[in-house]
SEPAMAR-256305 format. One line per 10 residues: number of its first residue (from 1); their letters; for each residue x, y, z of C-alpha. Coordinates in nm, 2 decimals. Example, Ala and Ser with C-alpha at 12.3 -4.5 7.8 and 13.67 -1.06 7.14 Angstrom:
// SEPAMAR-256305
1) AS) 1.23:-0.45:0.78 | 1.37:-0.11:0.71
//
This chain:
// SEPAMAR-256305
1) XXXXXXXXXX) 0.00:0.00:0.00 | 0.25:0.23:0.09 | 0.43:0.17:-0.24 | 0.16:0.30:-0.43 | 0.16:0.64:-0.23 | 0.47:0.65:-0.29 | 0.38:0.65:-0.64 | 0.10:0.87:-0.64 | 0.27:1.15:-0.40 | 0.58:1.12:-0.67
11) XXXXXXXXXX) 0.35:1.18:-1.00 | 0.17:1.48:-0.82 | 0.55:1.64:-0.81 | 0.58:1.56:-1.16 | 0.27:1.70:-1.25 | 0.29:2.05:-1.04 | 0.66:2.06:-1.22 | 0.56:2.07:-1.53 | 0.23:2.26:-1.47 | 0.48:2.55:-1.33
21) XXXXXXXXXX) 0.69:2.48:-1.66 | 0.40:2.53:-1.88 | 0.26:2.81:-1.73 | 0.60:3.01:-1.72 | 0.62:2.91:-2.05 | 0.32:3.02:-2.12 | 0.37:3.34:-1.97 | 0.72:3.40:-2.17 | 0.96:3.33:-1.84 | 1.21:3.09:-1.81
31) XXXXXXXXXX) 1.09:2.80:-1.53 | 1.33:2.63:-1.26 | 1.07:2.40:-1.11 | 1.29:2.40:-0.84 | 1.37:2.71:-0.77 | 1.19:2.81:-0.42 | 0.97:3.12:-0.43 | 0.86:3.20:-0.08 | 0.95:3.53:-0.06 | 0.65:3.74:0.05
41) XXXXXXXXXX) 0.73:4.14:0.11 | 0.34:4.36:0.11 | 0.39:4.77:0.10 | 0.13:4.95:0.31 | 0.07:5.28:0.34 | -0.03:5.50:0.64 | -0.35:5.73:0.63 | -0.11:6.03:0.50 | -0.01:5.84:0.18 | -0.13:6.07:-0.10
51) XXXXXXXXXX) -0.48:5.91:-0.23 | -0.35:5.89:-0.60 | -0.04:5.73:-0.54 | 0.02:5.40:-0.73 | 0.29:5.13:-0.68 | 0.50:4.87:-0.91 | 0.77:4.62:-0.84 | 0.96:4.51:-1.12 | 1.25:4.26:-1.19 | 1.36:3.92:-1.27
61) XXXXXXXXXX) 1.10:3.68:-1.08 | 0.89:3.88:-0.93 | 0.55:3.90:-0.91 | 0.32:4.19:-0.83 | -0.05:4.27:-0.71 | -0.20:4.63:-0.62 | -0.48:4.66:-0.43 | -0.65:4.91:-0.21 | -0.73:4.92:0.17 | -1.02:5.08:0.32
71) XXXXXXXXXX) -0.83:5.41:0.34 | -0.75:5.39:0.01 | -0.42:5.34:0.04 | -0.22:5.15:-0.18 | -0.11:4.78:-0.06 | 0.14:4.66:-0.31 | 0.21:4.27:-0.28 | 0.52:4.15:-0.40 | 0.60:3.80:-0.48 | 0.87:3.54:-0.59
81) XXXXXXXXXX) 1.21:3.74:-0.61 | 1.08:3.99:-0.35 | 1.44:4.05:-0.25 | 1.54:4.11:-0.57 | 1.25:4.36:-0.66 | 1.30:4.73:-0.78 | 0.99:4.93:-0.58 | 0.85:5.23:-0.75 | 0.60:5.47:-0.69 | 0.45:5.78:-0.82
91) XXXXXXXXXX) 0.13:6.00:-0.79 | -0.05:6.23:-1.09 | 0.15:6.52:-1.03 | 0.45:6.38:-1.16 | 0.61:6.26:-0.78 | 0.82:5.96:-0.79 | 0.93:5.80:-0.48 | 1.11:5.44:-0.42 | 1.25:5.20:-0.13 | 1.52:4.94:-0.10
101) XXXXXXXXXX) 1.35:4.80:0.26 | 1.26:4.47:0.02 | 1.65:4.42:-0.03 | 1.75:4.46:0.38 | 1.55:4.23:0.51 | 1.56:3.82:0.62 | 1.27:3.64:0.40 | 1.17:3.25:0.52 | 0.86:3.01:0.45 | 0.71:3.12:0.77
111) XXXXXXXXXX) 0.53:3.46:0.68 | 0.48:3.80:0.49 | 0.72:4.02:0.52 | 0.53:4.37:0.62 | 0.65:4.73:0.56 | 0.42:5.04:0.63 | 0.53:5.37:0.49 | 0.47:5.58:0.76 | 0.40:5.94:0.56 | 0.41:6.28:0.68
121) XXXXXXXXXX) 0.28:6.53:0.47 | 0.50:6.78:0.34 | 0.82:6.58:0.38 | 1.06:6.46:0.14 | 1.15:6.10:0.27 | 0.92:5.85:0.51 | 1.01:5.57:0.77 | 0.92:5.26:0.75 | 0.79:5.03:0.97 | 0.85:4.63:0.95
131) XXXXXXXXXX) 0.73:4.33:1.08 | 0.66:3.96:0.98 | 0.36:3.78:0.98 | 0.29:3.55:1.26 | 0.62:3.61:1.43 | 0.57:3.89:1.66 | 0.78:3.71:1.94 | 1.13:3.64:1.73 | 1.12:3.96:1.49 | 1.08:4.25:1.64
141) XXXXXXXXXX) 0.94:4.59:1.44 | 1.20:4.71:1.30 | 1.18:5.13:1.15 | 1.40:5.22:0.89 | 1.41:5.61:0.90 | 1.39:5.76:0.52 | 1.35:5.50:0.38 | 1.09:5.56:0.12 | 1.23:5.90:-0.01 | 1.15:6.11:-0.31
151) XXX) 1.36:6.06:-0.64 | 1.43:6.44:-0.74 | 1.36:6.47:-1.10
//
């Protein structure tokens, strides 16, 4: 009995393989079926952020999602190569603002990493605030002072 587990447990790896093969294929990526991807990094923003800002991560293995909270805020979810990720943002008026905080911290399997911009208005840079998800008694909240700043044009 336990042979043909075996079995089964070894053809569903197969399958999800070559599922994530075709599907990076499919989306015009090259695929390492083996190549782990549990890097989760999510940018929130405070209730200062500016209502029209908008948020993109690009780079080699990332994936991105933007959504909004209740406030309106951006929440920019960044998966895959989150370390390797190249944050931008900008708002209608021609602003542009970025953050490296994606590149200075520890990922693992356990949780999100969390960053919130903490904006004050009027100010060139912003801290930001980090914690991990489900971990609140090994990684304590770190605050990187300007750390989201504003890219002079």
């Amino acid at each position: 009995m336990t042979k043909w587990l075996n079995r089964i447990g070894l053809g569903l790896m197969a399958a999800a393989a070559a599922a994530m093969i075709g599907a990076d294929a499919f989306a015009g990526e090259p695929s390492d079926p083996f190549q782990p991807t549990a890097q989760k990094f999510y940018l929130q923003f405070s209730i200062f952020a500016p209502g029209d800002l908008q948020c993109d991560a690009t780079g080699p293995g990332v994936r991105t999602k933007l959504t909004r909270g209740i406030t309106g805020a951006p929440l920019l979810r960044i998966t895959g190569n989150a370390a390797g990720a190249e944050i931008a943002c900008w708002t209608r008026d021609g602003s542009r603002y970025t953050t490296d905080v994606n590149r200075r911290v520890r990922y693992n399997t356990a949780g999100a990493v969390r960053a919130t911009v903490i904006f004050q208005p009027g100010q060139e840079a912003a801290a930001v605030l980090v914690a991990r998800d489900n971990e609140s008694d090994r990684m304590v909240p770190t605050v990187y002072p300007r750390a989201f700043v504003k890219v002079q044009q």
